[in-house]
mmCIF file of the N, C-alpha and C atoms, coordinates in Angstrom:
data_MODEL
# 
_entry.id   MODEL 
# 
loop_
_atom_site.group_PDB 
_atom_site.id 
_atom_site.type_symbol 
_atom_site.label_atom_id 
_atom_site.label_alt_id 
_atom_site.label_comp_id 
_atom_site.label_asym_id 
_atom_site.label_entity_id 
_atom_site.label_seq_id 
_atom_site.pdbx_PDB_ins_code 
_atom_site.Cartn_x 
_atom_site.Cartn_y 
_atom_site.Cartn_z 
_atom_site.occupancy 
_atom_site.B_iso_or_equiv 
_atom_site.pdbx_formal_charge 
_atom_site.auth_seq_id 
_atom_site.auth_comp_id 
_atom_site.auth_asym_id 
_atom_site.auth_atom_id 
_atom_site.pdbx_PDB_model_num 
ATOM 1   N N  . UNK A 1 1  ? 9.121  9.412   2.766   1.00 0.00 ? 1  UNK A N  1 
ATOM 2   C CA . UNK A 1 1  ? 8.210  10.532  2.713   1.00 0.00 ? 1  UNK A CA 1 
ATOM 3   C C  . UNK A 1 1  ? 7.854  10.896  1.268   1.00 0.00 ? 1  UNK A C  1 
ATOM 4   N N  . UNK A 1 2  ? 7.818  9.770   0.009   1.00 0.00 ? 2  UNK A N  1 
ATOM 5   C CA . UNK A 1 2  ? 7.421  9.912   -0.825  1.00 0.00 ? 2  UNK A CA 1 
ATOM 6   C C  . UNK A 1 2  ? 6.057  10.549  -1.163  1.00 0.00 ? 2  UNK A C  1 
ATOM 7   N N  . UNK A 1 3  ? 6.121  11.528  -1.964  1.00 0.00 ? 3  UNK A N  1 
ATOM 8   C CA . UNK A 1 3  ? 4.864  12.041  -2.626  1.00 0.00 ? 3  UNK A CA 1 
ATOM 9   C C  . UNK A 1 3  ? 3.876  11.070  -3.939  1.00 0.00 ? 3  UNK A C  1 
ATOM 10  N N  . UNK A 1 4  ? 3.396  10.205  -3.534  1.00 0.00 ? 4  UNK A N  1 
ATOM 11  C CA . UNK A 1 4  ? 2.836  9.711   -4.566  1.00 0.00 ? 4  UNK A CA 1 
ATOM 12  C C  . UNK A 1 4  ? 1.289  9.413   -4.658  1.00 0.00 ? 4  UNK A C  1 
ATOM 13  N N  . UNK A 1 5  ? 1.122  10.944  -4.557  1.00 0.00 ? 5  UNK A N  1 
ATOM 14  C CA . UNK A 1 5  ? -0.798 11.425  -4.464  1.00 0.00 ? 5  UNK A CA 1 
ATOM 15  C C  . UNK A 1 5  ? -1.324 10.996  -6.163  1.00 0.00 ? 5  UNK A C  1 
ATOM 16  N N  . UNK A 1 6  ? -1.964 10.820  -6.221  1.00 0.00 ? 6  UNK A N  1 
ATOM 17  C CA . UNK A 1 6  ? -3.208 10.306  -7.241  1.00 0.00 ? 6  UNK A CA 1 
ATOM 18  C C  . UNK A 1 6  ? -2.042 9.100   -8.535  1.00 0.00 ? 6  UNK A C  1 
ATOM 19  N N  . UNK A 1 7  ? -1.026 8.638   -7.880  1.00 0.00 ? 7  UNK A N  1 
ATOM 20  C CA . UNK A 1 7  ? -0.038 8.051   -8.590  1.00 0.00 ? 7  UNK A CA 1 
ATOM 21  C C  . UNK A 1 7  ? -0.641 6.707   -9.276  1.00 0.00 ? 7  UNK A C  1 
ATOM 22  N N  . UNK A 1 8  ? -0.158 6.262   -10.609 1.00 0.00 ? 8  UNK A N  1 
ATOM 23  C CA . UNK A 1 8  ? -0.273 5.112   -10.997 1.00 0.00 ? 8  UNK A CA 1 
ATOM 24  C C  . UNK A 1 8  ? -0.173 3.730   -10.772 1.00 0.00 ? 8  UNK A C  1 
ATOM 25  N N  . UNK A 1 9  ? -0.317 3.443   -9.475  1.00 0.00 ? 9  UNK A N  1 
ATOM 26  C CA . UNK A 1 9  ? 0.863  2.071   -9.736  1.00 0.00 ? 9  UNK A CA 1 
ATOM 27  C C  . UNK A 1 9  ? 0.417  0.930   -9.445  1.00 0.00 ? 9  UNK A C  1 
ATOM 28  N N  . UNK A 1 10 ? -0.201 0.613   -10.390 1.00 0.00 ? 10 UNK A N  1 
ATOM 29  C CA . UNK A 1 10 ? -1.245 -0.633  -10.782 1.00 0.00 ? 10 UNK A CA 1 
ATOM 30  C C  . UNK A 1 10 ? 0.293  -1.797  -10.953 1.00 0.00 ? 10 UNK A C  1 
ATOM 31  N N  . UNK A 1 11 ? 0.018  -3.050  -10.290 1.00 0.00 ? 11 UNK A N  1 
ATOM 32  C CA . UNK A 1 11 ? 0.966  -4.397  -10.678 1.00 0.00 ? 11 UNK A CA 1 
ATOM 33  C C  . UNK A 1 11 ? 2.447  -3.893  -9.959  1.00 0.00 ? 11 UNK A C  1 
ATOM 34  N N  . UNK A 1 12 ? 2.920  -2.168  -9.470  1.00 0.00 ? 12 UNK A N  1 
ATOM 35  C CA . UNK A 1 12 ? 4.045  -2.099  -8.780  1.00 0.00 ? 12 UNK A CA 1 
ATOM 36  C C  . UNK A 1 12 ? 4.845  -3.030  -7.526  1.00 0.00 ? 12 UNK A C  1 
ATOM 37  N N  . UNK A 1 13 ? 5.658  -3.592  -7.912  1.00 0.00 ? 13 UNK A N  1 
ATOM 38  C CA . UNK A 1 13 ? 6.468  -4.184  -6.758  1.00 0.00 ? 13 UNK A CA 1 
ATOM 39  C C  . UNK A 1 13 ? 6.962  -3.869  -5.504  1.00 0.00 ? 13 UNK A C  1 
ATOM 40  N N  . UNK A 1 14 ? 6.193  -3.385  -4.560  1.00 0.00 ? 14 UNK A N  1 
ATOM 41  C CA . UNK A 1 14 ? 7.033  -3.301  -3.417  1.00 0.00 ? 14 UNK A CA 1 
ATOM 42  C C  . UNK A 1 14 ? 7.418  -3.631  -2.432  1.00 0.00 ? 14 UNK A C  1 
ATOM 43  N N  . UNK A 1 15 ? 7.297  -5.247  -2.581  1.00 0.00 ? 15 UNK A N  1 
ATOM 44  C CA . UNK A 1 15 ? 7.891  -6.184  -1.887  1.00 0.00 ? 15 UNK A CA 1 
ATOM 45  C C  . UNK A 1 15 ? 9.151  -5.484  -1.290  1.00 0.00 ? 15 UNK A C  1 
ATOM 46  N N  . UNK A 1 16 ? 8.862  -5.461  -0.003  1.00 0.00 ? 16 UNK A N  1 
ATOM 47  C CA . UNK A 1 16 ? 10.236 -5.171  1.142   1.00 0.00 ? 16 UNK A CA 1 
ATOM 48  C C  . UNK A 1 16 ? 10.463 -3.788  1.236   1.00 0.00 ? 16 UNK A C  1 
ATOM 49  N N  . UNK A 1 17 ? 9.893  -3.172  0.938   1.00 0.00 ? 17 UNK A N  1 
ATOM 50  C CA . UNK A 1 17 ? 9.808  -1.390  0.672   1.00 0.00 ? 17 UNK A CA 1 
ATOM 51  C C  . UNK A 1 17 ? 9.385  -0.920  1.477   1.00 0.00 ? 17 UNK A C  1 
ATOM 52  N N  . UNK A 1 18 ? 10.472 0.458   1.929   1.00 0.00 ? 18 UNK A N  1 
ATOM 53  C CA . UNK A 1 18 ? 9.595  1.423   3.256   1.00 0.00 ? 18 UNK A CA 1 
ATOM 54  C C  . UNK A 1 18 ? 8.804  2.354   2.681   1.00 0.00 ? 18 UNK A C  1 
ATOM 55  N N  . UNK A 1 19 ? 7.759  2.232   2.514   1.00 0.00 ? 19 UNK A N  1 
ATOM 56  C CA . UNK A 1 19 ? 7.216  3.299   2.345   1.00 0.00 ? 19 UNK A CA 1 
ATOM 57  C C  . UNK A 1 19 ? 6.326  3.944   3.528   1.00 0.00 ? 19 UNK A C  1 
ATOM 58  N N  . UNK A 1 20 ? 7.315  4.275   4.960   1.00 0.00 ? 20 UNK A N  1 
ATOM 59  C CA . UNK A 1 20 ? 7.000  4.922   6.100   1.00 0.00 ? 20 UNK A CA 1 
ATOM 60  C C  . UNK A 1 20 ? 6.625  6.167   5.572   1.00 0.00 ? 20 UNK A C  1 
ATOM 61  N N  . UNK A 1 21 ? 5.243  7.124   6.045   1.00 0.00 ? 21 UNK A N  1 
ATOM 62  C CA . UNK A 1 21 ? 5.274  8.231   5.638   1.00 0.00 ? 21 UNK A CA 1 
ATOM 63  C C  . UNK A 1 21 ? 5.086  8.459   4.589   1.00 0.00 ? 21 UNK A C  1 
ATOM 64  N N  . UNK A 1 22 ? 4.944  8.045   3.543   1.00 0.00 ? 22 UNK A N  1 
ATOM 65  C CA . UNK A 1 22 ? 4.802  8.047   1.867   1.00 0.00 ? 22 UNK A CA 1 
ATOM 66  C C  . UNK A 1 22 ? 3.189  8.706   2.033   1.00 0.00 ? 22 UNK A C  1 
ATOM 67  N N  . UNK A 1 23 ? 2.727  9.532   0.785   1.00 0.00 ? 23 UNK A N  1 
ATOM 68  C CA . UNK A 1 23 ? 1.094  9.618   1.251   1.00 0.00 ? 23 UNK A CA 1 
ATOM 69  C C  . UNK A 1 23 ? 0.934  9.228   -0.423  1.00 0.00 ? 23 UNK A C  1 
ATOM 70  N N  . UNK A 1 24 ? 0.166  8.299   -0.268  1.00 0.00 ? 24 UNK A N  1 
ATOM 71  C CA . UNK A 1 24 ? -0.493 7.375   -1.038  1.00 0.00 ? 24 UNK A CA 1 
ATOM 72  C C  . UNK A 1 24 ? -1.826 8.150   -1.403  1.00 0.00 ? 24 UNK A C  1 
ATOM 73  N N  . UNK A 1 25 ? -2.414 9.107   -0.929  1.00 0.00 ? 25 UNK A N  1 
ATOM 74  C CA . UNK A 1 25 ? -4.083 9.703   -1.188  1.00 0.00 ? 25 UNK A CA 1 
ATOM 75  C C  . UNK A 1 25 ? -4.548 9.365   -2.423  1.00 0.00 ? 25 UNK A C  1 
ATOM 76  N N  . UNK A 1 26 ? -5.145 8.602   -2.933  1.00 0.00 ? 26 UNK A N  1 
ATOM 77  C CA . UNK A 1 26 ? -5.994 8.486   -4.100  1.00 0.00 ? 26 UNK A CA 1 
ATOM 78  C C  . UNK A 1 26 ? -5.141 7.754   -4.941  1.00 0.00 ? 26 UNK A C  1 
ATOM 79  N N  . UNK A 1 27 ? -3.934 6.833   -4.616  1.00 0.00 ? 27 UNK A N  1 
ATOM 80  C CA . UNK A 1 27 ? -2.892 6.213   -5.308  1.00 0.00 ? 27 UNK A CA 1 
ATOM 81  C C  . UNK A 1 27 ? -3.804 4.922   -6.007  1.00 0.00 ? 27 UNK A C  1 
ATOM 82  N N  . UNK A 1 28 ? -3.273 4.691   -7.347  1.00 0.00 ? 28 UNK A N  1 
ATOM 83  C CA . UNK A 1 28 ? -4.400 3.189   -7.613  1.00 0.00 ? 28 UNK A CA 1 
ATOM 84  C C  . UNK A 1 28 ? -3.395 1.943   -7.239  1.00 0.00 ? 28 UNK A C  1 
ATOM 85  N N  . UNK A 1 29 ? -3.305 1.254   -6.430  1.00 0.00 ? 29 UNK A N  1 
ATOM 86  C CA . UNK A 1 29 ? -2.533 0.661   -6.078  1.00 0.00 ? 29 UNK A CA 1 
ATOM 87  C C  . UNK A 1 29 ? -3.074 -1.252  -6.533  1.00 0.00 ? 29 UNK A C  1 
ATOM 88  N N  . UNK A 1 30 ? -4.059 -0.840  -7.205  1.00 0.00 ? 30 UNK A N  1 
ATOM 89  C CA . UNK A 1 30 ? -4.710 -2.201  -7.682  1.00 0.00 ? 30 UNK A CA 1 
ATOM 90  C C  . UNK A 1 30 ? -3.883 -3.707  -8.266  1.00 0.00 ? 30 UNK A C  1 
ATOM 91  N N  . UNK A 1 31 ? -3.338 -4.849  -7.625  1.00 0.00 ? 31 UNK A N  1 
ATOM 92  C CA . UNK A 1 31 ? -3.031 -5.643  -7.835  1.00 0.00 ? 31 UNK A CA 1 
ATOM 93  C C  . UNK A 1 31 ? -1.534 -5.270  -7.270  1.00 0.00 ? 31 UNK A C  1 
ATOM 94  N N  . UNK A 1 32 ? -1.196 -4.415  -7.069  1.00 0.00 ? 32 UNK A N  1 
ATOM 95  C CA . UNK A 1 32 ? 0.598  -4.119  -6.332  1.00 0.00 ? 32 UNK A CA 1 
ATOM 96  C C  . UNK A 1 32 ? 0.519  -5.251  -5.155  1.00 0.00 ? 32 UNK A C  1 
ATOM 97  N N  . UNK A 1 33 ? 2.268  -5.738  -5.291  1.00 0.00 ? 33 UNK A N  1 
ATOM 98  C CA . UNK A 1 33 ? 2.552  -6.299  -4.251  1.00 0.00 ? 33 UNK A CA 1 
ATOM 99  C C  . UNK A 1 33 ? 3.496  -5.682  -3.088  1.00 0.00 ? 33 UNK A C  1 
ATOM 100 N N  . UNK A 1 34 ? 2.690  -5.843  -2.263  1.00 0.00 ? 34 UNK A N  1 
ATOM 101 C CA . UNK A 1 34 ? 3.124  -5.323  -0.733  1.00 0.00 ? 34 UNK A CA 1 
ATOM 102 C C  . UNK A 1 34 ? 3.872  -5.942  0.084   1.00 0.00 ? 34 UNK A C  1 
ATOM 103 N N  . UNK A 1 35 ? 3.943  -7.039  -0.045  1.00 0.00 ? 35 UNK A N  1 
ATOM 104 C CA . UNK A 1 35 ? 4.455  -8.370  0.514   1.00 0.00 ? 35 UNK A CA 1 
ATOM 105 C C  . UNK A 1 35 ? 5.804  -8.066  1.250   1.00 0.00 ? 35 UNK A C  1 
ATOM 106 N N  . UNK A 1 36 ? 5.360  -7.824  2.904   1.00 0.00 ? 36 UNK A N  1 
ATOM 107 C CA . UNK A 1 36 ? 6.755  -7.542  3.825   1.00 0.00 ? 36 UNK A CA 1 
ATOM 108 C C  . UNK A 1 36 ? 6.644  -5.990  3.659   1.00 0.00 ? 36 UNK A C  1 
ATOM 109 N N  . UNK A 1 37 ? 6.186  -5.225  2.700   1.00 0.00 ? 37 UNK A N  1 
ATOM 110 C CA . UNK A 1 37 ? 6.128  -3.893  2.784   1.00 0.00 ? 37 UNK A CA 1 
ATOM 111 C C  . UNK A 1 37 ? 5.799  -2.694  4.159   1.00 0.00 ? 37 UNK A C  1 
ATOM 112 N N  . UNK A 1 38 ? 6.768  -1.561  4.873   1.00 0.00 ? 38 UNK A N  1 
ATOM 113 C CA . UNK A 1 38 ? 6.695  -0.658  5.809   1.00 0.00 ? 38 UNK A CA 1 
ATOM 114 C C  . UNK A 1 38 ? 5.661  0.194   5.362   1.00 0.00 ? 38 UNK A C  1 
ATOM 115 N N  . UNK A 1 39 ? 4.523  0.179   5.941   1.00 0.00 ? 39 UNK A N  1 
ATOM 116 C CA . UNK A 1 39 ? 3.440  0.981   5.415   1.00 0.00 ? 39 UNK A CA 1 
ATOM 117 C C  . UNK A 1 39 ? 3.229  2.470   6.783   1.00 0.00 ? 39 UNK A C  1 
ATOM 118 N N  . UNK A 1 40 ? 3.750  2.200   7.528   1.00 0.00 ? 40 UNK A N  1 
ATOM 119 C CA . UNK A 1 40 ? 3.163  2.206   9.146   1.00 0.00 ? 40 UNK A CA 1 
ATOM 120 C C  . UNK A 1 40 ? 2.993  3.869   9.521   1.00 0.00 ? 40 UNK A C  1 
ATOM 121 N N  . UNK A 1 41 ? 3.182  4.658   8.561   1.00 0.00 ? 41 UNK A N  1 
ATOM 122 C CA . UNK A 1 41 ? 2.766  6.182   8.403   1.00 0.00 ? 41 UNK A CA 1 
ATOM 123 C C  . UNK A 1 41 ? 2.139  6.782   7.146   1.00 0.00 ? 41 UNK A C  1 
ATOM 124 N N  . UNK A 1 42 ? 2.194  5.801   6.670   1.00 0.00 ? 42 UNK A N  1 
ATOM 125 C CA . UNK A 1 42 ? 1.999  6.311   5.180   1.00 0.00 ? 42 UNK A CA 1 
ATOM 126 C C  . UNK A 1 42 ? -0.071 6.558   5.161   1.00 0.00 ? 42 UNK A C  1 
ATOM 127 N N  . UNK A 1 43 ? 0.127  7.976   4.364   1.00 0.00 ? 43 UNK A N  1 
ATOM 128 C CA . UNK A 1 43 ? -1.409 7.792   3.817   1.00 0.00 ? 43 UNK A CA 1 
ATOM 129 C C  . UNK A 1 43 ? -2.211 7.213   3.051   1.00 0.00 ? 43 UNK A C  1 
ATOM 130 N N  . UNK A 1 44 ? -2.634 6.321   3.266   1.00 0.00 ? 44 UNK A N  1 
ATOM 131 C CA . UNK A 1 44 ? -3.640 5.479   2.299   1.00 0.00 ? 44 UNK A CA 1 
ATOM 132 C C  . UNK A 1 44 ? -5.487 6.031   1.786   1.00 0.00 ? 44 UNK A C  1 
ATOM 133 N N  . UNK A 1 45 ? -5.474 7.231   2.356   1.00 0.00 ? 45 UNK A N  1 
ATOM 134 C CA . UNK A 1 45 ? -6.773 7.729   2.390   1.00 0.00 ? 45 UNK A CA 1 
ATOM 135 C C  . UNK A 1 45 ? -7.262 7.768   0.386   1.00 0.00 ? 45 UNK A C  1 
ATOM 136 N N  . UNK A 1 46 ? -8.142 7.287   0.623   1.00 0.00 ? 46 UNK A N  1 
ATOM 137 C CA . UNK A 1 46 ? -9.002 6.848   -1.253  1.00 0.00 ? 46 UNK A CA 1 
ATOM 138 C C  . UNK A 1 46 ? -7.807 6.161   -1.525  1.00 0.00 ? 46 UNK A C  1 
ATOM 139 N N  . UNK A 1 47 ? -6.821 5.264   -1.352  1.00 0.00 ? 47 UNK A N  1 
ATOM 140 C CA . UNK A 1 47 ? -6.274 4.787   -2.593  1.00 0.00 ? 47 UNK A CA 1 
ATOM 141 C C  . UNK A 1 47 ? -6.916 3.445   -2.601  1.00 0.00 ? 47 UNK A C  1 
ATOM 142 N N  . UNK A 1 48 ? -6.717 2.962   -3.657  1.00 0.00 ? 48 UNK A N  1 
ATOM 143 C CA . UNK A 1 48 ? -7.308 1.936   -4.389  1.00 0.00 ? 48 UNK A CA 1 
ATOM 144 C C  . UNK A 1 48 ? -6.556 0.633   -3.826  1.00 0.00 ? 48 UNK A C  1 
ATOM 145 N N  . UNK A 1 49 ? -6.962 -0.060  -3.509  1.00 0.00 ? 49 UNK A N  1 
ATOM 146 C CA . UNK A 1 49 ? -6.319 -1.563  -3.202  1.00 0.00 ? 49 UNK A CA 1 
ATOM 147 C C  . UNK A 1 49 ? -6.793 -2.694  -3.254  1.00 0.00 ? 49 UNK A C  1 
ATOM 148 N N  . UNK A 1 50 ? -7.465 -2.548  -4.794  1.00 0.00 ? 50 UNK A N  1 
ATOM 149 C CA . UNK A 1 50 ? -7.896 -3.702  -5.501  1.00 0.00 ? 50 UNK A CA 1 
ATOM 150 C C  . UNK A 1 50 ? -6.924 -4.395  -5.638  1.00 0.00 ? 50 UNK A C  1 
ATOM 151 N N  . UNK A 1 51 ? -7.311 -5.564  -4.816  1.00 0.00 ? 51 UNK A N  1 
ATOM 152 C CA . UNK A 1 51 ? -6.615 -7.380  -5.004  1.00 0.00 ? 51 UNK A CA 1 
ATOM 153 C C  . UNK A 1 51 ? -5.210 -7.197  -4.941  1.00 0.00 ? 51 UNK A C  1 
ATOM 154 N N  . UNK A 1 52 ? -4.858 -6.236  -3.958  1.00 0.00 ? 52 UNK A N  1 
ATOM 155 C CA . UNK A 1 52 ? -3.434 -5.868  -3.741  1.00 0.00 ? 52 UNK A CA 1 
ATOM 156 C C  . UNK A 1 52 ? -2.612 -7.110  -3.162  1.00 0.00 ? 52 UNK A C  1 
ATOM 157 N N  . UNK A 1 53 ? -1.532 -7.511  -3.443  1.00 0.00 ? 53 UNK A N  1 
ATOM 158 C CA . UNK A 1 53 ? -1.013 -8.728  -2.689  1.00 0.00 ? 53 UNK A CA 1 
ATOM 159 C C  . UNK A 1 53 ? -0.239 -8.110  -0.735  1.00 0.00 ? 53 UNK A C  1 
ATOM 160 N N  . UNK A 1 54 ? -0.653 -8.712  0.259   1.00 0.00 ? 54 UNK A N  1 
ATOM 161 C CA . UNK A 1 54 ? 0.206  -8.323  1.196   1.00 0.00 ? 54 UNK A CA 1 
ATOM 162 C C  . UNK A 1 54 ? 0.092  -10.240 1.969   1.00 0.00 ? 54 UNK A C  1 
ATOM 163 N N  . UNK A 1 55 ? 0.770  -9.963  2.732   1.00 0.00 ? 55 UNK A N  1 
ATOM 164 C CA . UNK A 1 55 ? 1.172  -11.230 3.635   1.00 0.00 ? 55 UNK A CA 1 
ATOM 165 C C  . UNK A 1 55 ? 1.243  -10.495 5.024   1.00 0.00 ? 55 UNK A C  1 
ATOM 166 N N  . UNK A 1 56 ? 1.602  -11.402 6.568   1.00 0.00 ? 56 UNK A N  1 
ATOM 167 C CA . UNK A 1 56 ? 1.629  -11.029 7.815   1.00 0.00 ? 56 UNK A CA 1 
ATOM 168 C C  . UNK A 1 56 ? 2.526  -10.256 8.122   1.00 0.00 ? 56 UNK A C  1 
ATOM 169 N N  . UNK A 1 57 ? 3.567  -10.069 7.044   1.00 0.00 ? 57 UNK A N  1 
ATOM 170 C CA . UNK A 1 57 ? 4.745  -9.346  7.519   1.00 0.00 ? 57 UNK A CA 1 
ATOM 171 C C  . UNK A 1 57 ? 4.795  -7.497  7.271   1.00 0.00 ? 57 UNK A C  1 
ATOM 172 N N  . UNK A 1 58 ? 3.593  -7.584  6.026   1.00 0.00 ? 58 UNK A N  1 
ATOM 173 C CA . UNK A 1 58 ? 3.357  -6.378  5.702   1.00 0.00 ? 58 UNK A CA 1 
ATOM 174 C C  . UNK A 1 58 ? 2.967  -5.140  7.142   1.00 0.00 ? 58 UNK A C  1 
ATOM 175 N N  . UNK A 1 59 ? 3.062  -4.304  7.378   1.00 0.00 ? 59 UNK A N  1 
ATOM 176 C CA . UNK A 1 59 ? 3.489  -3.243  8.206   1.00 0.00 ? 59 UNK A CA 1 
ATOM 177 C C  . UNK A 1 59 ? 2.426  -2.172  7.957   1.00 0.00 ? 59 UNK A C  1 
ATOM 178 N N  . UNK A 1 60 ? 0.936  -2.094  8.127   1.00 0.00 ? 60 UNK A N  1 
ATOM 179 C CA . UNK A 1 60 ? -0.029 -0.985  8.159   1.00 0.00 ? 60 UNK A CA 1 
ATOM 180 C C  . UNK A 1 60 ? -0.296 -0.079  9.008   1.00 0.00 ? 60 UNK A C  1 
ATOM 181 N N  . UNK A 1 61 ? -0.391 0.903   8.822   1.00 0.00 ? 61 UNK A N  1 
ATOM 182 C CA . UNK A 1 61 ? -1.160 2.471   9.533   1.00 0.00 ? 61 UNK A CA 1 
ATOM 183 C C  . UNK A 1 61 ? -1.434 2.339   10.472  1.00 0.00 ? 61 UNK A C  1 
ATOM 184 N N  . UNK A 1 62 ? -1.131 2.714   11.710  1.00 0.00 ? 62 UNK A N  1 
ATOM 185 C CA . UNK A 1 62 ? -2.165 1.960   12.869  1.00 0.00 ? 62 UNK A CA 1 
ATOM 186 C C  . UNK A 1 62 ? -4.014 2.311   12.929  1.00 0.00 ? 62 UNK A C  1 
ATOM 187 N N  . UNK A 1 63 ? -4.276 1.585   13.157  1.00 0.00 ? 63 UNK A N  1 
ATOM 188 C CA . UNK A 1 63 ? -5.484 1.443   13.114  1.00 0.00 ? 63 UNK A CA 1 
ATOM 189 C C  . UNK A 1 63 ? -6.745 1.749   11.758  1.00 0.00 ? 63 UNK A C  1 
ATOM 190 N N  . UNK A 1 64 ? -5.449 1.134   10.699  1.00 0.00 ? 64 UNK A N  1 
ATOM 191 C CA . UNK A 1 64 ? -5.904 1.290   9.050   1.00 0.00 ? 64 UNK A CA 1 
ATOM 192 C C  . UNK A 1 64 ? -6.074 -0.869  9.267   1.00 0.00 ? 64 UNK A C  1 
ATOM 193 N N  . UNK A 1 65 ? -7.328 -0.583  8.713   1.00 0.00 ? 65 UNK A N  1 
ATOM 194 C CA . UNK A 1 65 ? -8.198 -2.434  8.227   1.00 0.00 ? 65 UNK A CA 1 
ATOM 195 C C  . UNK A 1 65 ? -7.516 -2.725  6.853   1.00 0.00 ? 65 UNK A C  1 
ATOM 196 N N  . UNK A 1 66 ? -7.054 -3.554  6.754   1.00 0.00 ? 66 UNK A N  1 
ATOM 197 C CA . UNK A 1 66 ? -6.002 -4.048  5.684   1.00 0.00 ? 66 UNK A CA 1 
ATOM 198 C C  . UNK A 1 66 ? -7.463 -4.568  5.145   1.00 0.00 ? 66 UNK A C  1 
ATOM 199 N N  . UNK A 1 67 ? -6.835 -4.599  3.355   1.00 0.00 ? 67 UNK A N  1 
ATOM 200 C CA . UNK A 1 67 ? -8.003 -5.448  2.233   1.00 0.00 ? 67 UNK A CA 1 
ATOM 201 C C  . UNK A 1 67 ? -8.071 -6.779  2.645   1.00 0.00 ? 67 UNK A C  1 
ATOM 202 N N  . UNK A 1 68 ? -9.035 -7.438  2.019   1.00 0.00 ? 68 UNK A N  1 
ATOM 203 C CA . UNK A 1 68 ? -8.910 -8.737  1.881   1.00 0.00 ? 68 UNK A CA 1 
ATOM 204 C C  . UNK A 1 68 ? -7.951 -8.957  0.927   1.00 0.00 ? 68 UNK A C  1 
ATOM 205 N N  . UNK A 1 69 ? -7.441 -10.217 0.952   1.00 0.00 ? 69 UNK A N  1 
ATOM 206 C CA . UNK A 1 69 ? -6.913 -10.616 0.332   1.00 0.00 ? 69 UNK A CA 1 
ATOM 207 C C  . UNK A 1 69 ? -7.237 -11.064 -0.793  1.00 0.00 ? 69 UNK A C  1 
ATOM 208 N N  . UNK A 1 70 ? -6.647 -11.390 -2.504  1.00 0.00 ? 70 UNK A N  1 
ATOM 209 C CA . UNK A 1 70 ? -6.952 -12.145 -3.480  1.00 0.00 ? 70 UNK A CA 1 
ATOM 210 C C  . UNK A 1 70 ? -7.515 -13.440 -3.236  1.00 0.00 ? 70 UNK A C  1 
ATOM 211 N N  . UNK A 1 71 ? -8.420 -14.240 -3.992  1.00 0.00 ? 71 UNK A N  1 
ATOM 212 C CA . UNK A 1 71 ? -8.793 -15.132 -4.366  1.00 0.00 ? 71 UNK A CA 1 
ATOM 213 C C  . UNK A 1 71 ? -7.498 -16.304 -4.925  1.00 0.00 ? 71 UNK A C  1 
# 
């Protein structure tokens, strides 16, 4: 239930991380890896998820459209 509204975290690691419930609102999450990451309450509303890394195992919002993926 992390608070991390308008937070920095450009290149952050959170490979394997719950971040159930966390609210992300306006977080820049640009290039972070998600990879296997618990997303599955968390708010993602405006955050940024430029070329964010995730894989199949990653865990989204229900009925939140995951980015494309990197190049």
């Amino acid at each position: 239930q992390a608070n991390l509204t308008e937070a920095n975290l450009i290149k952050a690691n959170f490979e394997g991380a719950d971040l159930n419930r966390a609210d992300l609102t306006e977080a820049n999450l640009t290039e972070a890896n998600l990879t296997e990451a618990n997303l599955i309450k968390a708010n993602l509303t405006e955050a940024n998820l430029t070329e964010v890394k995730w894989d199949e195992s990653t865990v989204w919002p229900e009925g939140f459209t995951p980015p494309e993926q990197p190049a």
